[in-house]
C-alpha positions in Angstrom: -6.9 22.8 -7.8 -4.3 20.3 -8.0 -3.4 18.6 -4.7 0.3 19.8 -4.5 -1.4 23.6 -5.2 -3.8 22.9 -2.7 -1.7 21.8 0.0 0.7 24.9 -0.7 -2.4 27.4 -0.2 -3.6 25.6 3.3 0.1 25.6 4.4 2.2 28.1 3.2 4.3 27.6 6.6 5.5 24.1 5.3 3.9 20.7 5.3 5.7 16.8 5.4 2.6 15.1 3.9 3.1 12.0 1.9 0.2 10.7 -1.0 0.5 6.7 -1.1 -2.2 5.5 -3.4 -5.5 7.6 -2.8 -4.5 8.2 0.9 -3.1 11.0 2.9 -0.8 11.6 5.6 1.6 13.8 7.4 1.8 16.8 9.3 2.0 20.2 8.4 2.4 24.0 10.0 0.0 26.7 10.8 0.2 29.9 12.1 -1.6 28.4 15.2 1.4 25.7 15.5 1.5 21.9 14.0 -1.3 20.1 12.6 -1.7 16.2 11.7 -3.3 15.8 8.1 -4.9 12.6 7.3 -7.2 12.2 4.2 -8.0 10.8 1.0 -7.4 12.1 -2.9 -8.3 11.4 -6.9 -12.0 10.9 -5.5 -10.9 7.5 -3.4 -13.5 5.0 -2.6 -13.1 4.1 0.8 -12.1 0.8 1.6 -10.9 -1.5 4.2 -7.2 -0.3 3.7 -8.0 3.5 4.0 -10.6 3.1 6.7 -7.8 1.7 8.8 -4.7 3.8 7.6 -6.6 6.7 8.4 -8.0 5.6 11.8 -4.1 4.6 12.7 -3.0 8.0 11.6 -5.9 9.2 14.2 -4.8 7.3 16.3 -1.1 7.6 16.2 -2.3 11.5 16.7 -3.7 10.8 20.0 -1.1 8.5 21.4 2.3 10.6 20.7 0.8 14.4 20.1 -1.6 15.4 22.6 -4.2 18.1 21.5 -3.0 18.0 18.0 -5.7 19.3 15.5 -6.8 16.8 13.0 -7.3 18.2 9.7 -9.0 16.0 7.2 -8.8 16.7 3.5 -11.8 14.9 1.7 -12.0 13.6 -1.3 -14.4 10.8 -2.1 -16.5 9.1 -4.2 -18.0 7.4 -1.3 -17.7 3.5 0.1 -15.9 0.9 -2.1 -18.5 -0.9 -4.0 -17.6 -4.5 -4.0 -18.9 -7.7 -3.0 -15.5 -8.6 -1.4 -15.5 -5.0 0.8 -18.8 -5.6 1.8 -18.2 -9.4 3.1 -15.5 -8.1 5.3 -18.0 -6.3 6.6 -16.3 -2.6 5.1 -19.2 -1.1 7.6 -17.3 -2.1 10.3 -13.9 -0.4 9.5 -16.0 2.9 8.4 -17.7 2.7 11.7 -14.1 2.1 13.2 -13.0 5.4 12.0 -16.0 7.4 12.6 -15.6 5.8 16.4 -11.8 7.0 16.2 -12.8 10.4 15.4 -14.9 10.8 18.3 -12.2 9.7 20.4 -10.0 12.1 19.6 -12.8 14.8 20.3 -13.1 13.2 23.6 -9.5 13.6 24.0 -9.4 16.8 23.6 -8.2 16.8 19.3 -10.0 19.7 17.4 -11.1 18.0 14.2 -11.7 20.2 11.1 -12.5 19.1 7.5 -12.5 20.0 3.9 -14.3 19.2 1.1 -11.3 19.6 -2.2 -13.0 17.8 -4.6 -15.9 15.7 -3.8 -17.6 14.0 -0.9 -20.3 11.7 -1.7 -22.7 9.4 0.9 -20.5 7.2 3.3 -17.3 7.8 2.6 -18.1 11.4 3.6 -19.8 10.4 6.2 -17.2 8.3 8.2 -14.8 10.7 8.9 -15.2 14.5 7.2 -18.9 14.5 8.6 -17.5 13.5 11.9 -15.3 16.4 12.3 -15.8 19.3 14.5 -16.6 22.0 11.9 -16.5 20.8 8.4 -15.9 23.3 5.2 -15.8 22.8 1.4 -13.9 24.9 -1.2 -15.1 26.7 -3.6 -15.9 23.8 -6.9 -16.3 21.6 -4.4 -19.2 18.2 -5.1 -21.2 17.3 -2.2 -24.2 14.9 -2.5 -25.5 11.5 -1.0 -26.5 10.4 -4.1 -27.6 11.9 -7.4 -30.8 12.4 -8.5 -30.6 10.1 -11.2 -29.7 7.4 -9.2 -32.2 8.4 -6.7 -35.1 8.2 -9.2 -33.9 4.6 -9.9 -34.3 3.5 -6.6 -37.2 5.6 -5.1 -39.0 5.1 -8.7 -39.8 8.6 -8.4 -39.4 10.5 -11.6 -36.0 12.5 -11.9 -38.2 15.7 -13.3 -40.1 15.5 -9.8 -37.2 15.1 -8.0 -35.4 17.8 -9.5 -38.6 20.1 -8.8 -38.3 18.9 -5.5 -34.3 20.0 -5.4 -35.2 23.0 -6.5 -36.7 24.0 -3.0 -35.2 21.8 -0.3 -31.9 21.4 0.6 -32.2 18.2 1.9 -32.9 16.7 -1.4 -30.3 18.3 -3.7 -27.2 17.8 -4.2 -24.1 20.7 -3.8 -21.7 22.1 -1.0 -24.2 25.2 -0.7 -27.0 22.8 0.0 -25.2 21.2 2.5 -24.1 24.0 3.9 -27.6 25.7 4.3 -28.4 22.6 6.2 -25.9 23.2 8.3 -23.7 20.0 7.6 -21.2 22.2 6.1 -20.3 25.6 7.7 -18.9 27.4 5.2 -17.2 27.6 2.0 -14.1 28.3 1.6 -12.4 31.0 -0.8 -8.5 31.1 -1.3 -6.6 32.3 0.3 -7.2 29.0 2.1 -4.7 29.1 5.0 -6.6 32.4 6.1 -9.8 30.3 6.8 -7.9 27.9 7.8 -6.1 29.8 10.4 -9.9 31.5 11.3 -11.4 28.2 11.8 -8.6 26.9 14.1 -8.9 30.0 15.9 -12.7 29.8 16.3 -12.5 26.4 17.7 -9.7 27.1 20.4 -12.2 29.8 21.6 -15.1 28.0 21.5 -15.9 25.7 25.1 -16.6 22.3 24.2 -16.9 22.4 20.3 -20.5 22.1 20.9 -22.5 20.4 17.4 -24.1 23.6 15.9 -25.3 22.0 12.8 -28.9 21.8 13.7 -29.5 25.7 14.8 -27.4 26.4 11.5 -29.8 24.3 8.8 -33.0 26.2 11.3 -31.3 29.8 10.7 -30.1 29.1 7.0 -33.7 27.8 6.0 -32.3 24.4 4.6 -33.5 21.9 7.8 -36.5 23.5 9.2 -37.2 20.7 11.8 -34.2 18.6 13.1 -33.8 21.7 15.9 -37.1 21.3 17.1 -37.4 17.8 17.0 -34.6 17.4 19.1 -35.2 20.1 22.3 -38.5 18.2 22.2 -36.5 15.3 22.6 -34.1 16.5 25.1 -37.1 18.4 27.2 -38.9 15.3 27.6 -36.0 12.9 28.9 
């Protein structure tokens, strides 16, 4: 689905939502009331420049809009790749935004996000991973890296790792793998502004938006131990 398309099926009420480069802003309206909507398009690589522009639009949210939901549209390739990004030190600004995202949280800024296109290793991970409750429509491409690539590096033959992805989630690539691992909690079919409107709902009910993602991958089969590991954790402290 084209973006315009897109953007007409999550907000049918009306949006004001500009597209400057690969970046995303504006606000639009739900049935619930107004919504800010940051996020990226055309499979972006995040860089410096939208690592910022989209932890400004975050927090421009908090400063002027109090409560506002924060819905993030992703769209990603993953980080920028280049030796210039990475001696600016482009971790920095992604862990910028990732921090900015959790401070809206703590200010009390439900934070929902959707998978359009693709979301691929850290450029997923700095801000659509950090929302609330994260989603991913239907065609949606969700991996770290592929398996390809992942035989190159871990010199581990692409037929065993695809044997491998056959059986665990946490291996293969794909929204429903991430979702039965609980990183993503559902996927989404049109008409979008329903789930949309379902998912705002659920969170406004819900006390504290509390991170269900471990219990989820433990009930859908696809992260058998993180659950455990952790109240084993927590227990002992």
């Amino acid at each position: 689905m084209k973006l315009p398309q897109l953007l007409d099926s999550l907000f049918p009420d009306g949006h004001a939502i500009t597209v400057s480069g690969q970046t995303i802003t504006g606000t639009a309206t739900t049935a619930r009331g107004a919504v800010a909507v940051l996020g990226t398009t055309e499979g972006a690589a995040i860089s410096h420049d939208i690592a910022l522009t989209l932890a400004e639009g975050i927090l421009d949210t908090i400063a002027q809009y109090p409560g506002r939901p924060l819905i993030f549209l992703v769209d990603t390739s993953g980080q920028a790749l280049s030796r210039q990004q990475e001696l600016l030190c482009l971790n920095g600004s992604l862990g910028h935004l990732a921090q900015c995202v959790d401070l809206a949280r703590r200010q009390g800024h439900p934070s929902i996000s959707l998978v359009t296109e693709q979301a691929v290793s850290g450029g997923y991970l700095s801000f659509g991973l950090m929302a609330d409750r994260s989603y991913a429509c239907t065609d949606a491409q969700v991996r770290v890296m592929d398996l390809k690539a992942m035989a190159r590096v871990t010199k581990i033959a692409y037929e065993r790792l695809a044997a491998l992805a056959a059986d665990s989630a946490i291996i293969a690539p794909g929204a429903d793998n991430y979702c039965r691992m609980g990183a993503i909690d559902a996927i989404w079919e049109p008409p979008l502004a329903v789930s949309l409107e379902a998912a705002l709902a659920e969170i406004a009910a819900s006390k504290g938006m509390q991170d269900r993602r471990m219990a989820a991958g433990l009930a859908r089969g696809g992260r058998q131990l993180a659950a455990g590991v952790a109240a084993a954790v927590l227990a002992a402290s």
